[in-house]
N, C-alpha and C positions, 0 to 999 in steps of 0.2 A: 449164600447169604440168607440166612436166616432172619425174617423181619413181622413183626407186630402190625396189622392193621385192626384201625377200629373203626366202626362205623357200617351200614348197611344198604348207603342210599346211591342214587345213580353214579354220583363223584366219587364214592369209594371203590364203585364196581368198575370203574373207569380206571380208578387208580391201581387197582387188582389184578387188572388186564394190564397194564403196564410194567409192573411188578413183574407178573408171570412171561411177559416174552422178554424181558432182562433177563431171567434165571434164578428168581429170589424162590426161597421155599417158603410161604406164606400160612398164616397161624390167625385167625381172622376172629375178631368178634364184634357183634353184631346184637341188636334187640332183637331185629326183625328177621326172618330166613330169606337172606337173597341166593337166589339159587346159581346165578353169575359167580359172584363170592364164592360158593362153597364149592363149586366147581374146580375152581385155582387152588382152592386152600387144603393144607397137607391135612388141618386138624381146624374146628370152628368152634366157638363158646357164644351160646346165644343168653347175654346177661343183659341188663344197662350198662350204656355205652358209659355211662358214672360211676360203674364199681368200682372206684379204685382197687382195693383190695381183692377182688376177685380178679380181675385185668393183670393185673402184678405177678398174682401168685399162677396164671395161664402164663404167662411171659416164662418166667423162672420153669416148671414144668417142662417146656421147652427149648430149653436154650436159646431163647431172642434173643439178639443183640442191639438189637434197631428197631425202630417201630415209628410208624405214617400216624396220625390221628386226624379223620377226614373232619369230622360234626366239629362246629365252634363248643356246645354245649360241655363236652369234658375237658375240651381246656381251661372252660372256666371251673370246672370243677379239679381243676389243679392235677390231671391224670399224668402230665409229664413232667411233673417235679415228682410224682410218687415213684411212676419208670427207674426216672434217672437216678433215683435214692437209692431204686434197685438193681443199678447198674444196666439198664438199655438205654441208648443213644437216641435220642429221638427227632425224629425229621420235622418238629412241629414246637411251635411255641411254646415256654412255660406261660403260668398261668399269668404273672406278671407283663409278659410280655403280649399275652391274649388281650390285655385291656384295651388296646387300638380298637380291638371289635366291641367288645363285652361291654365297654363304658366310653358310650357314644363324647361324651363331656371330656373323657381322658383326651382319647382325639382328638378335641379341635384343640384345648388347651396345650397340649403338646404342639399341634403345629404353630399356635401365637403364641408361645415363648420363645421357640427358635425361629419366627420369623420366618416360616416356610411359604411359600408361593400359592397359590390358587385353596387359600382357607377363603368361607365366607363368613358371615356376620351372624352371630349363634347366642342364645342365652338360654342357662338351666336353671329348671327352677325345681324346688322339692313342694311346690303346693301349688293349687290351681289358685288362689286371688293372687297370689304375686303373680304369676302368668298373665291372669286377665287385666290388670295394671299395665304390664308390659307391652301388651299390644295396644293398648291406649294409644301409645307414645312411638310408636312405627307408622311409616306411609306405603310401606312396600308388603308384598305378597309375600307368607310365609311358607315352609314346611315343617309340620310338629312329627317328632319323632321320641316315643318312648327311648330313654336313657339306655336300659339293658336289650337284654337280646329276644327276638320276638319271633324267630324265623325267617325274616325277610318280609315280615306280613304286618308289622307296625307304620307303616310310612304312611301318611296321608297329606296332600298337598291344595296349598289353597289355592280354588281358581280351579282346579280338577275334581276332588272328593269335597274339599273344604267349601262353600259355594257362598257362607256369609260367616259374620262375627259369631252366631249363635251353634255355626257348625263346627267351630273352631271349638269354643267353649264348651259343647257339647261332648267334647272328641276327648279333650283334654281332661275334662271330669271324669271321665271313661276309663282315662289311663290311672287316674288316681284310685279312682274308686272298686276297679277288680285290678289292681296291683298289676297292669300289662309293663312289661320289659323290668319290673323289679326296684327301679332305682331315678323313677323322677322323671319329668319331661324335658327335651331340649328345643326348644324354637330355634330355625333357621332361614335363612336368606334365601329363598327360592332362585335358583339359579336356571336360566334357559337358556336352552340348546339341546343338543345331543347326549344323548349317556354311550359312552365304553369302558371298557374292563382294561385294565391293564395288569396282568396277574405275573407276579418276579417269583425266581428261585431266592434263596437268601441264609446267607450262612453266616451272618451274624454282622458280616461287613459287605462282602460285596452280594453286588445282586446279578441277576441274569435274567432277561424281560421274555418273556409267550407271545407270541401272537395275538394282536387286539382279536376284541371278541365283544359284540354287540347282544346282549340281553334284551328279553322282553318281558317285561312284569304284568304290565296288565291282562285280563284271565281271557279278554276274547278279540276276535278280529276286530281292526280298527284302533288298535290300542284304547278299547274301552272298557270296562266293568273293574273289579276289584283288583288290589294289588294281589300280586302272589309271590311265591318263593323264587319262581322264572318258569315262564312256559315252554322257551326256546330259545336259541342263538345262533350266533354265526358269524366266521371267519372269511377273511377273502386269501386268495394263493399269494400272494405278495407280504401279508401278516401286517398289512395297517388296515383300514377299511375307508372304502368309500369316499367318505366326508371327512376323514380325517387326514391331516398331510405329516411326513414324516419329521419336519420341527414340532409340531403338537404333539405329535408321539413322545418326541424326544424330549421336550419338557414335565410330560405325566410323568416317563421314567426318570427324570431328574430330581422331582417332586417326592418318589417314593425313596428314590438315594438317601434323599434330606432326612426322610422320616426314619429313614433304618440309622441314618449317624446320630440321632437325635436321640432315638432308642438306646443306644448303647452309650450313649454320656449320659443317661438319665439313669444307671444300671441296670436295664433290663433287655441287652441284647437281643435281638431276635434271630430265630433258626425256622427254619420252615418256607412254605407257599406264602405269598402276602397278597393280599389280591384288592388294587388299588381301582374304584369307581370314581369315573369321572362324569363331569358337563362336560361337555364342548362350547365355547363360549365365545361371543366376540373378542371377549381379551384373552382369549386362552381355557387353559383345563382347570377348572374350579373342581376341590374334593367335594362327593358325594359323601362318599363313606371309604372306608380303610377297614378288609375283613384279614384274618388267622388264617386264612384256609384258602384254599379253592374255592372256585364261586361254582354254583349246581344250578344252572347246568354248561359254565362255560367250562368246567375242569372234561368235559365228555368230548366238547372242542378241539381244546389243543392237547389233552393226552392221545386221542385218538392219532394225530400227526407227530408226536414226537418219537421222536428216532434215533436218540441218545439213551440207553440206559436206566429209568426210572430207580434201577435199585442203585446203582453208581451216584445219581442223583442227590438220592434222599442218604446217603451214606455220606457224600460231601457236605450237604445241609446239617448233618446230625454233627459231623465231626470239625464242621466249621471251617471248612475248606476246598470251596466249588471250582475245581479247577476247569481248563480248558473250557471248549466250544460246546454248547449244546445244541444242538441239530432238530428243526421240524420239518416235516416235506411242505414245500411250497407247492401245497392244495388248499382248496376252499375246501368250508366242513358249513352244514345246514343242521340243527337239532330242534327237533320238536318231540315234545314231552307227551306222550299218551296218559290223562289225568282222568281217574274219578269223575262221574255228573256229581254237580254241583260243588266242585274243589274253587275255593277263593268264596264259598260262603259257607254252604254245609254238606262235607263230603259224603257222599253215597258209595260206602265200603261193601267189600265181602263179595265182588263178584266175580267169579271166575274167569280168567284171562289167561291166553294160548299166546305162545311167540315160536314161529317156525323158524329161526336162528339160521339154517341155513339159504335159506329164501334171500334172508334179511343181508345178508351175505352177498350171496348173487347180484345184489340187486347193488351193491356200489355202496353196502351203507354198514356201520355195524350198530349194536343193541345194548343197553343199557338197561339192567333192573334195577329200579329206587325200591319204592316203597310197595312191597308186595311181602305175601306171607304163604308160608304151608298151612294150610287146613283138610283135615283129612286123606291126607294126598294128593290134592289140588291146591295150585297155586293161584292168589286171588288178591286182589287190589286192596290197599288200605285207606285212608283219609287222604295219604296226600302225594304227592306224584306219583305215577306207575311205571312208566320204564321209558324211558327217550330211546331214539332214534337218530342218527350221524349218518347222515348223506356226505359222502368223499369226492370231492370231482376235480377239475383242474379253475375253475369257477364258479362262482355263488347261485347262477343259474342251474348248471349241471347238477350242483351239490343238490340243491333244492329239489330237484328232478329225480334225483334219487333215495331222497329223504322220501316223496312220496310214492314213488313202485314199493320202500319197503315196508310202510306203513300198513299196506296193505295185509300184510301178513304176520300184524298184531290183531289179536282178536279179542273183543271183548262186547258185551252187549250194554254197557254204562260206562261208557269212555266217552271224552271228546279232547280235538288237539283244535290248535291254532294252526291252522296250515296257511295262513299270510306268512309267516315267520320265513325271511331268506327269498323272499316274491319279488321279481324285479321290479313289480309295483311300489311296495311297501321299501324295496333297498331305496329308492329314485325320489320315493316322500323324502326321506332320511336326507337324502345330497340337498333336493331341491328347500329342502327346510332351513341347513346350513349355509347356501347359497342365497338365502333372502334377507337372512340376518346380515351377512357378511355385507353383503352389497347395502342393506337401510344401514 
């Protein structure tokens, strides 16, 4: 099987390696040189991940017939309605169907039309004094999030980053004023509890749910300093986690059911990864957010445990028909991202970094390249994450325990990680945080 991947970053190389032990012959392109990527791939074209045109006429060249698209970024730039014009299948949203991600406002409106479970209380505004009006007229704690797509690095919440009225207003004139996310701000309902991922297969109707998977955005230990794209995560061997019980599971996935029949009455079917964030909340799993994709760095998570097929997978996704069981090993996975100094404010690029692969190996974990490049023959860190790490074990402890033997044998001299990430300290805040809610 011959298949299209695009994209460069830890989730693609994750997805690449999955590809390659199914049997797919792999044709990759990418902005940036992952050296992971190019390893698996038969042939590599290093363009923007936005060429339509140039991506099309690499596909056709080669005889794809199927193609993954990892980044949110080219599905909004419509890369799989240009594919599919050109006849490849594609394992990933049209652009239409990308606006769950791409247009925060599409989202929630979509869920309070059909009436769907765990929305919260949300308003968009195309100008900042309608905004500052609006929060006139609330008593509760908000979260402002830029309309369009930001990386994962637009979110600011009040009562954490947001700390008064004038940091609010301040945030929001911000987004107006250098055009952040493209398309207006949304206020939302601060919702408290817990965050999990809940990430489905999905071919248009039915869906097939992953292994919860806990994210950590903020950039340092303690869950403090700036949001980011995610520093780490982590699965438990049973595939719920911790704080979370298997009816709250089973309501996220019933949640995301809703939104894929919802989709398809609205005509814009969806095909692809969907990857649904939650709260955890006293009355249940309130939506975060609804992404196109794989979440980065949970796709490092559960592709590393899945054990069904990846190209069979995304062949049923593309073709709109995910049949039978899909299989993950029931093990704990620990990931922590090796990033850039000063990544979540101003990243310190361009320095050389080693990864002994087989070390990493030995060591119960495997390795992940994002965001790195060839420079004269050396491979070397860019702005923004540099390569994760997946500790495998039969427990989140073990995981975690081998996430750090292999960390060891990433090298760089302007890195730093979060290694609380997967800590049975920080897992036990997490329970004992959901266990106080539940109980007041």
């Amino acid at each position: 099987m011959k298949i299209l991947t695009v994209g460069g970053g830890g989730r693609e190389h994750a997805a690449v390696e999955a590809l390659y032990r199914s049997g797919a012959e792999i044709y990759s392109v990418m902005k940036n040189f992952n050296p992971g990527i190019a390893k698996r791939s038969e042939k590599y074209l290093l363009c923007s991940e936005k060429d339509c045109e140039k991506i099309c006429a690499f596909a056709a060249e080669n005889g794809v017939r199927y193609a993954f698209i990892g980044p949110e970024a080219p599905l909004e730039a419509g890369l799989v309605d240009e594919l599919e014009k050109a006849g490849v299948k594609c394992a990933s949203p049209s652009k239409a169907a990308a606006r769950i991600e791409t247009s925060k406002t599409f989202m929630r409106e979509l869920v309070k039309k059909y009436g769907i479970k765990g929305n919260l209380d949300f308003a968009h505004f195309d100008n900042a004094a309608d905004a500052e009006k609006y929060l006139g007229t609330i008593d509760h704690e908000i979260v402002v999030k830029p309309v369009g797509l930001t990386g994962g690095k637009g979110v600011k919440v009040q009562g954490e980053h947001l700390l008064s009225f004038e940091d609010t207003m301040e945030y929001i004139n911000e987004i107006f004023n250098y055009n952040i996310g493209g398309a207006g701000v949304i206020l939302e309902e601060r919702a408290v509890g817990e965050e999990f991922t809940q990430m489905v297969f999905v071919d248009g109707k039915r869906i097939v749910p992953m292994p919860l998977v806990q994210d950590h955005k903020r950039a340092y230990e303690g869950d403090v300093g700036p949001n980011t794209g995610g520093m780490g995560s982590y699965t438990d061997g049973n595939h719920l986690l911790p704080f979370v019980t298997e009816n709250e599971r089973k309501e996220a996935v019933s949640i995301i059911q809703d939104i894929v029949d919802a989709m398809a009455e609205e005509g814009c079917p969806y095909r692809g990864t969907m990857y649904g964030q939650f709260m955890l909340t006293v009355s249940g799993p309130k939506i975060i957010e609804i992404n196109a994709r794989f979440g980065d760095p949970e796709a490092m998570n559960v592709l590393t445990l899945l054990e069904t097929g990846f190209a069979d997978i995304c062949r049923m996704m593309a073709d709109g028909n995910l049949e039978g069981e899909i299989k993950f090993a029931k093990k704990a996975t620990v990931c922590k991202y090796v990033v850039p100094k000063g990544y979540g404010v101003k990243s310190e690029p361009g320095h050389r970094i080693d990864v002994d692969e087989e070390s990493v190996k030995k060591c119960g974990a495997a390795v992940y390249y994002a965001n790195v490049d060839m420079k004269d023959g050396v491979l070397v860190t860019g702005t923004s994450r540099s390569v994760g790490v997946v500790g495998v074990a039969d427990t989140i402890e073990e995981a975690e325990s081998n996430c750090e033997k292999a960390l060891k044998f990433v090298k760089c001299d302007a890195v730093f990680v979060r290694h609380d990430i997967g800590t049975r300290a920080l897992v036990r805040k997490r329970v004992d945080h959901m266990n106080s809610l539940r109980s007041a």
